[in-house]
C-alpha positions as CSV (number, residue, x, y, z in Angstrom):
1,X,-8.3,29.8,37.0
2,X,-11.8,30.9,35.6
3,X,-11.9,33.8,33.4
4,X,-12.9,36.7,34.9
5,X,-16.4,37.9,33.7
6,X,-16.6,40.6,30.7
7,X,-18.6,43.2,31.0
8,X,-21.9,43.4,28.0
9,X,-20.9,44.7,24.9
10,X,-22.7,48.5,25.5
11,X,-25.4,48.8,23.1
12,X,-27.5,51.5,21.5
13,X,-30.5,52.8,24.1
14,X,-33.4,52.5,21.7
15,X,-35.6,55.9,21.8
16,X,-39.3,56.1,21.6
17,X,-41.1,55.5,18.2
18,X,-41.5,58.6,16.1
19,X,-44.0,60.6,17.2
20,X,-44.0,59.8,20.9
21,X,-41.8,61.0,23.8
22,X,-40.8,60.2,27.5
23,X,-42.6,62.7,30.1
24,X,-40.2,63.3,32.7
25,X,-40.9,64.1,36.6
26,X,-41.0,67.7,36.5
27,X,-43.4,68.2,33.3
28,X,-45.6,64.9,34.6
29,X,-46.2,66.8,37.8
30,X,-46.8,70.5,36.3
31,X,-49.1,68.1,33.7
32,X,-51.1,66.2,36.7
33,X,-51.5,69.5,38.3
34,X,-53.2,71.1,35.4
35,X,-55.3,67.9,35.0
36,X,-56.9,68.5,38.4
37,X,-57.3,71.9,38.3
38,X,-59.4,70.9,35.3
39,X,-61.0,68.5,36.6
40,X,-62.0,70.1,39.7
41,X,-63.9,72.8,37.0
42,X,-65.5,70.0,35.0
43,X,-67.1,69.0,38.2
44,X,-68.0,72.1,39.8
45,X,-70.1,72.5,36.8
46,X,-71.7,68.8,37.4
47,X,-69.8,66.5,34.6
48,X,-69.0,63.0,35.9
49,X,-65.5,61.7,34.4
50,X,-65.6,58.7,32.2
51,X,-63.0,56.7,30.5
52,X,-63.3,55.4,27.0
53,X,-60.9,52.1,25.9
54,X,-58.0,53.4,24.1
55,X,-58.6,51.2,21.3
56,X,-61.9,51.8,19.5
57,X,-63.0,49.9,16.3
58,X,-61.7,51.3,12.7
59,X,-65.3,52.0,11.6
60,X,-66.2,53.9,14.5
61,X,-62.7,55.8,13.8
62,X,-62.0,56.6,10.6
63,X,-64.8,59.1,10.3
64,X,-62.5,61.4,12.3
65,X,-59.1,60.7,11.4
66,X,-59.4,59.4,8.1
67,X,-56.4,58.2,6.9
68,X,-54.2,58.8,9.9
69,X,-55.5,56.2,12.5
70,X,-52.6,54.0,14.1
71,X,-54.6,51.0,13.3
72,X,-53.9,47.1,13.5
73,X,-54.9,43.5,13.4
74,X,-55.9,42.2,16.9
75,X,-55.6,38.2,17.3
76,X,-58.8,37.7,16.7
77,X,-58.4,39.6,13.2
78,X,-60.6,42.5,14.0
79,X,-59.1,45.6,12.6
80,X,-58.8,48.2,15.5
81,X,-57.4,51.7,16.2
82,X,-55.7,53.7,19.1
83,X,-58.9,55.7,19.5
84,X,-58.0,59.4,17.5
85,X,-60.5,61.2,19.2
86,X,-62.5,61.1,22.6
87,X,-65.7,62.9,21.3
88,X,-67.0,59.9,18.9
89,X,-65.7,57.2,21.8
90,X,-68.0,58.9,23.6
91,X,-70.5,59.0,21.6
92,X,-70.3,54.6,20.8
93,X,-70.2,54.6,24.7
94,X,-73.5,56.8,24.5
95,X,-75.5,55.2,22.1
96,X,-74.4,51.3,23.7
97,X,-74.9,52.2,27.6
98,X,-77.2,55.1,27.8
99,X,-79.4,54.4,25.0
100,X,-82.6,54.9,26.5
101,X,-81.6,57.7,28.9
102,X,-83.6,60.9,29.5
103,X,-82.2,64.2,30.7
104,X,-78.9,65.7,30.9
105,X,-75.5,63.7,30.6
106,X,-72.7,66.0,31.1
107,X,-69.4,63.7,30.8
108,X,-65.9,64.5,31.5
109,X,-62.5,62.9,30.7
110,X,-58.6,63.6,30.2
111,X,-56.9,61.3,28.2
112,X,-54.9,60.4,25.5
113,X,-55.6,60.3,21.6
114,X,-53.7,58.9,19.0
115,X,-53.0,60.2,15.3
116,X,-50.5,59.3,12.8
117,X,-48.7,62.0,11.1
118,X,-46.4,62.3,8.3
119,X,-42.8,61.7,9.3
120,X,-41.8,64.8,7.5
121,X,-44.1,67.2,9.5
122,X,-41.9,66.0,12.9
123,X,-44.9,65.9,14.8
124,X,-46.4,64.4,17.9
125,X,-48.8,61.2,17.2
126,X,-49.8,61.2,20.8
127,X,-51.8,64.2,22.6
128,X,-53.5,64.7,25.9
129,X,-57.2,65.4,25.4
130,X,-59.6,67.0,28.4
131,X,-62.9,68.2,27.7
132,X,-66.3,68.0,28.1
133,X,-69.7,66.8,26.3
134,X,-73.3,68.0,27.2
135,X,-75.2,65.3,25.4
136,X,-79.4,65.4,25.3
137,X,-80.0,69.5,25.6
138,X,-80.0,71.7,22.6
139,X,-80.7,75.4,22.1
140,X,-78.7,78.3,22.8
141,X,-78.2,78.2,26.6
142,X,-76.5,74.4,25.9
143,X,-74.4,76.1,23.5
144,X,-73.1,78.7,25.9
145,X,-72.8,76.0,28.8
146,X,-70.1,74.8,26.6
147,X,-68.7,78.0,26.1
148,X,-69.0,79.0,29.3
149,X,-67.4,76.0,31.0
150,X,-64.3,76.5,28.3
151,X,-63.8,79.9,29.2
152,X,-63.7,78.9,32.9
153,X,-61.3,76.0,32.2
154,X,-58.7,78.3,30.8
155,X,-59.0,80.6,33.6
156,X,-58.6,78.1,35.8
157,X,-55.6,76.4,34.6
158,X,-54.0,79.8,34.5
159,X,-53.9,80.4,30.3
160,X,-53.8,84.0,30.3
161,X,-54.3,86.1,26.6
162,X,-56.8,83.6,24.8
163,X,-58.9,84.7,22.4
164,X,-62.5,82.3,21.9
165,X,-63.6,82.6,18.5
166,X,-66.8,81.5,18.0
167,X,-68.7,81.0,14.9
168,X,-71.5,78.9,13.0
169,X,-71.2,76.5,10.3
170,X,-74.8,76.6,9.2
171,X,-73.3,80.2,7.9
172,X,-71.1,78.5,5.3
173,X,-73.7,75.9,4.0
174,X,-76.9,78.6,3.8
175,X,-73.9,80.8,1.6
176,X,-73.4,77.6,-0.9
177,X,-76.5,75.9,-0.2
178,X,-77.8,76.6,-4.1
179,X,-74.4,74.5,-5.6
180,X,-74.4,71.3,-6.1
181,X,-74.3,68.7,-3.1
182,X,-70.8,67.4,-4.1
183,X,-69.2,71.2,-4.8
184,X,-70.6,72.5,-1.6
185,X,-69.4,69.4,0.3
186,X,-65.6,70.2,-1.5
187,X,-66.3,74.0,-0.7
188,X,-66.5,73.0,3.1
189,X,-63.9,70.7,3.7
190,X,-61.5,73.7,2.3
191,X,-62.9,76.2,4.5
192,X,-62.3,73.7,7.2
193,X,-58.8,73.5,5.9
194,X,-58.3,77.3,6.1
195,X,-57.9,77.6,2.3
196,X,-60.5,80.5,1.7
197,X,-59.5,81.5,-1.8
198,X,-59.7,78.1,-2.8
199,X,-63.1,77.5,-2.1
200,X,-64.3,80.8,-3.3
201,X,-63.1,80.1,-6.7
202,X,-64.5,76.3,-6.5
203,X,-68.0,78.3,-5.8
204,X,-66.9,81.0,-8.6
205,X,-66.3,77.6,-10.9
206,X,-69.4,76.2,-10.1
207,X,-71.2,78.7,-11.9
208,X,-72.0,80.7,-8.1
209,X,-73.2,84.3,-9.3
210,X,-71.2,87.3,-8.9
211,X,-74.0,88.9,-6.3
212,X,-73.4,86.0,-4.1
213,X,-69.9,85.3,-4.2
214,X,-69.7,89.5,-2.7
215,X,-72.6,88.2,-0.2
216,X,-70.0,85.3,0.9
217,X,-67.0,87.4,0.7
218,X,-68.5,90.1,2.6
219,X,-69.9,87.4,5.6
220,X,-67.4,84.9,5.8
221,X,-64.9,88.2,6.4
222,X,-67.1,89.5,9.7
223,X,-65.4,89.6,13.0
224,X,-66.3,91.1,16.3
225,X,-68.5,94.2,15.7
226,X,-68.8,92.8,12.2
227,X,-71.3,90.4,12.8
228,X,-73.8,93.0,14.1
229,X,-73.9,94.0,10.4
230,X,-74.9,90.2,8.6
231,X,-79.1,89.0,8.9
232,X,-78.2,85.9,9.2
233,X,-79.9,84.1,12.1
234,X,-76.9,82.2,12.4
235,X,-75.5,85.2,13.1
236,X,-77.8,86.0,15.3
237,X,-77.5,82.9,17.3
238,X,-73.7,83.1,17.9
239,X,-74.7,86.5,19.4
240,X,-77.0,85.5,21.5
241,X,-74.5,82.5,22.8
242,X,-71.9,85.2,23.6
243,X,-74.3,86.9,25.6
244,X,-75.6,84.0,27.5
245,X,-72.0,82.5,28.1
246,X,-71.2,85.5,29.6
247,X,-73.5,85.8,31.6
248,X,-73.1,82.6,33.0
249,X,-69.1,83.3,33.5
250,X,-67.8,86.8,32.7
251,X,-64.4,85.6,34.0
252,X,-61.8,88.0,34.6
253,X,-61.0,89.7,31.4
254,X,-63.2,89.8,28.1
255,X,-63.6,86.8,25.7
256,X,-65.7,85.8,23.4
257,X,-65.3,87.3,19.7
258,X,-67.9,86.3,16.9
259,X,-66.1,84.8,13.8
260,X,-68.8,83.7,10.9
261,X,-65.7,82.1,8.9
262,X,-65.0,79.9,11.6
263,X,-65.1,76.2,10.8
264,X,-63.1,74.0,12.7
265,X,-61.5,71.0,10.9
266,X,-63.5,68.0,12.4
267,X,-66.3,67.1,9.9
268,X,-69.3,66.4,12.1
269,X,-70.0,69.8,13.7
270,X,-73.6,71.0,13.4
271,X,-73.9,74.0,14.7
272,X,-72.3,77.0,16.8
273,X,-68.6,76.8,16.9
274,X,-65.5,78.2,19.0
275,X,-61.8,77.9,19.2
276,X,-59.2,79.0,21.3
277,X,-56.3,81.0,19.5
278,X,-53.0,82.5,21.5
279,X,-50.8,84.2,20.4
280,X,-47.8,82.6,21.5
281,X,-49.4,79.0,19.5
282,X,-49.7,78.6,16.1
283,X,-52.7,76.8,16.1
284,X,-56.0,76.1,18.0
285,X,-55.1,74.9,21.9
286,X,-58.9,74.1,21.9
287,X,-62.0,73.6,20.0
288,X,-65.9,72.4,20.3
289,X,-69.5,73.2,19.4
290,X,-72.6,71.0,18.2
291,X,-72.6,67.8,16.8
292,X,-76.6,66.8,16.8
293,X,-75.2,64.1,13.8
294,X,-72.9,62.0,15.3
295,X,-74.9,59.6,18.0
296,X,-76.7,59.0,15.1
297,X,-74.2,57.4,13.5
298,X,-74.5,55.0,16.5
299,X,-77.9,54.4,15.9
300,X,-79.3,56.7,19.1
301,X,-79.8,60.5,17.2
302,X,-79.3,62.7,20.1
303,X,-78.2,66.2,20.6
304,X,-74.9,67.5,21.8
305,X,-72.4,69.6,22.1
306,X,-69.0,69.9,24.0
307,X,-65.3,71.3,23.8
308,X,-62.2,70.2,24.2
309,X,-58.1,70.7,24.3
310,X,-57.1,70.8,20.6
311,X,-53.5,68.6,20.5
312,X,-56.0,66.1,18.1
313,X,-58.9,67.8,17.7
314,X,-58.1,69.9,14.5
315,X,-55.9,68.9,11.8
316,X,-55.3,72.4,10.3
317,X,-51.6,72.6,11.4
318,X,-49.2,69.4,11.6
319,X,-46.6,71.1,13.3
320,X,-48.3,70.7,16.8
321,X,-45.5,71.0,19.5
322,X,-46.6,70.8,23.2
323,X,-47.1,74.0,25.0
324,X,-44.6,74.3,27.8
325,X,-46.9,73.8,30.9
326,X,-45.1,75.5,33.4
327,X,-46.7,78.6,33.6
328,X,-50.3,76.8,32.9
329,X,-49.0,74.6,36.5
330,X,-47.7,77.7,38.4
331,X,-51.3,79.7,38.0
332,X,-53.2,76.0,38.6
333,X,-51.3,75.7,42.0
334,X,-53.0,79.0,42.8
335,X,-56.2,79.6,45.5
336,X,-58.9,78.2,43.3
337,X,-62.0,80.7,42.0
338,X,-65.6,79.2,43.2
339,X,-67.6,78.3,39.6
340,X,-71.5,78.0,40.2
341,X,-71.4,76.8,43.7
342,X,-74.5,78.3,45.6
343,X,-74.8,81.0,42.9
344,X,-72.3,82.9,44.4
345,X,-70.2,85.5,42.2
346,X,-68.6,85.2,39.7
347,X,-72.4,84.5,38.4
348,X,-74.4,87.0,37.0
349,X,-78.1,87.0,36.2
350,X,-79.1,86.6,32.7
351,X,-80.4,88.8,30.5
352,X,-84.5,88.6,31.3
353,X,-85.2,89.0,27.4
354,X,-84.3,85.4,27.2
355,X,-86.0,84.1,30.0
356,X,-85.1,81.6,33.0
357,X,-83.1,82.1,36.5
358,X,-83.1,85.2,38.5
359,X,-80.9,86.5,40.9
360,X,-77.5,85.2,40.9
361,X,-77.9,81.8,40.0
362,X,-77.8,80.1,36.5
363,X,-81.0,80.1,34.3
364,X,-82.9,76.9,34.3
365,X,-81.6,74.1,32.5
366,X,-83.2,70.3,32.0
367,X,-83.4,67.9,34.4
368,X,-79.7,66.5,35.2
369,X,-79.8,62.7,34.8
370,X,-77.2,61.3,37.6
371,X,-75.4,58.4,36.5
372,X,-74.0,57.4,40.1
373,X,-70.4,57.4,41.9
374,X,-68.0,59.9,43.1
375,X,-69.8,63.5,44.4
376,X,-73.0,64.5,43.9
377,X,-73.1,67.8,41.8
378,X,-73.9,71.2,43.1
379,X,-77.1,71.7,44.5
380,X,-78.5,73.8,42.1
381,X,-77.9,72.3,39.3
382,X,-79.9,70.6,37.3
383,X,-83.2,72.3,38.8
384,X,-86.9,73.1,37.2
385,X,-88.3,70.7,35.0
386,X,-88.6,72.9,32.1
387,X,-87.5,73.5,28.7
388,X,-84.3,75.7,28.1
389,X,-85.8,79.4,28.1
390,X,-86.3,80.8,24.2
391,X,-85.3,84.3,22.7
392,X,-88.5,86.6,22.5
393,X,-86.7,89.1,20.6
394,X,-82.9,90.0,19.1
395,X,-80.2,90.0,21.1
396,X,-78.3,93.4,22.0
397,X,-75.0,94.5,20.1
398,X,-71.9,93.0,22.4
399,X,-70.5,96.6,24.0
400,X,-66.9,97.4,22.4
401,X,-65.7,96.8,25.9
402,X,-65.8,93.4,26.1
403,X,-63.6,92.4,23.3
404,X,-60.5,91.6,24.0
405,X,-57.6,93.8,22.5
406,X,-57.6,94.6,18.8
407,X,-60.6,93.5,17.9
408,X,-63.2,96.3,16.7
């Protein structure tokens, strides 16, 4: 008689590589709710989605994440990457499809990035990215179409007791602008590390004078009503964001706190800067500003300026855990808030000192270039051929009442 048949030998189930993880139903479904609620905002401000190959090439890459690309030999013996951010994919995609557009692009996406991370810190090497990037406009009122659209997107995907910093890092460089190119570019990359003291005694070392190491002391320490206080027109300029971003969304609680030592860790921000902070999360959950630099690198110079979900957008803290998204998912489920459809409220109008709009729509913003597919955006966007409207004089102090909590 045969043999009867042995069961396998059992054998060790193999777990996902370090750094990655299995999403199972329950989070996938809170996730792909969050996604849409997202989503739907991105598009109710008129951004079109796009979708960048995961796998970018290492030059385009490694401006980013330096040394922590997941990078390797394709068969034709191209070295490539698992694309660590979506901002400078989207700039290559920019520069090689829409190289001689005019107008507004306003672009959308969620989707992953990749970054390798030292086995010690036990963190994730993949992250979920959604954001946003406003390329072509510059000026103030882009600035706080960013910041508006970010405070929206938190409100809509329920994140409740966020703080927006926002900042400038034109601040930092006019402070150490009389040091050597090299020491100031050191001095920057440790501000954009966190590590203050460090680059104050690099400036100290450099031979910076006592008069202006108080200045930069005294600056790079303002926050909130602070910043009323510091000439700057940098400062000035992240004031008058504020104002305009709120104008544009007030949302439901205030937001919005001026920080002149913020510098987020990417390298090729330009201009004004924000970040979200919670306190329940040790670390930025999102991040943006202006980057007028980086199509350049491309070879099409254009301005921009965007924000996004931080899991791979700063590098400050490598213990980055996932938030648990199940409160984010319950709020997202939630009646949804109308966002600048038919300049109906939430809106208000802008201040008038700066020009543009009236009533209870949006001020006027350049022409909106549509690139085709899905829904057309709102009506009124987009409208008036003219220039973004300029400041004819200073904006007001930001009332006490609208920071949030212990601030001021």
């Amino acid at each position: 008689m045969p043999a009867e048949a042995q069961p396998p030998e059992p054998t060790s189930v193999a777990a996902p590589p370090r750094g990655f993880r299995d999403i199972l139903p329950t989070e996938a479904r809170e996730l792909r709710t969050i996604e849409s609620a997202l989503m739907d905002t991105f598009t109710s401000y008129g951004y079109m989605p796009l979708d960048p190959p995961m796998v970018e090439r290492v030059g385009a890459a490694s401006a980013v994440a330096g040394g922590r690309l997941i990078q390797f030999l394709d068969r034709d013996g191209e070295l490539v990457a698992l694309r660590p951010d979506i901002t400078t994919a989207v700039a290559r995609l920019v520069a090689q499809r829409y190289a001689d557009a005019r107008g507004a692009l306003r672009l959308s996406y969620v989707a992953p990035v990749f970054r390798d991370e030292p086995a010690t810190a036990g963190a994730e090497r993949e992250y979920d990215q959604a954001g946003v990037e406003l390329i072509g406009p510059s000026g103030t009122l882009a600035d706080a179409e960013a910041l508006a659209l970010l405070a929206a997107s938190l409100d809509r995907a329920g994140l409740r007791g966020a703080t927006i910093e926002v900042g400038h890092v034109g601040v930092a460089r006019s402070l150490f602008a009389d040091l050597p190119n090299d020491v100031r570019d050191l001095i920057l990359r440790e501000l954009r590390d966190g590590d203050h003291v460090g680059a104050l005694r690099r400036a100290r070392d450099a031979g910076m004078s006592a008069d202006a190491m108080a200045e930069a002391r005294r600056v790079l320490a303002a926050r909130g009503p602070d910043v009323e206080r510091v000439e700057a027109s940098e400062a000035t300029e992240v004031r008058e964001v504020i104002h305009l971003a709120r104008a544009l969304y007030p949302g439901e609680a205030p937001w919005g706190v001026p920080n002149l030592a913020l510098m987020p860790a990417l390298p090729y921000y330009t201009g004004v800067v924000f970040e979200v902070v919670h306190p329940e999360s040790g670390f930025p959950i999102a991040a943006g500003g202006r980057y007028d630099l980086l199509l350049a690198a491309f070879g099409t110079p254009r301005p921009a300026t965007g924000c996004a979900s931080a899991g791979a957008s700063t590098g400050r803290d490598r213990r980055r855990r996932r938030q648990g998204p199940g409160a984010l998912a319950r709020a997202a489920r939630a009646r949804p808030r109308r966002v600048w459809g038919g300049c109906t409220p939430p809106l208000r109008p802008p201040p008038p000192r700066w020009g543009g709009g009236g009533g209870g729509c949006p001020p006027q913003r350049p022409p909106f270039l549509w690139l085709g597919g899905g829904h057309p955006p709102p009506t009124n966007w987009g409208r008036g051929p003219g220039p973004f409207p300029t400041r004819r004089e200073p904006p007001p102090p930001i009332p006490p009442s609208l920071y949030p909590d212990g601030v001021g």
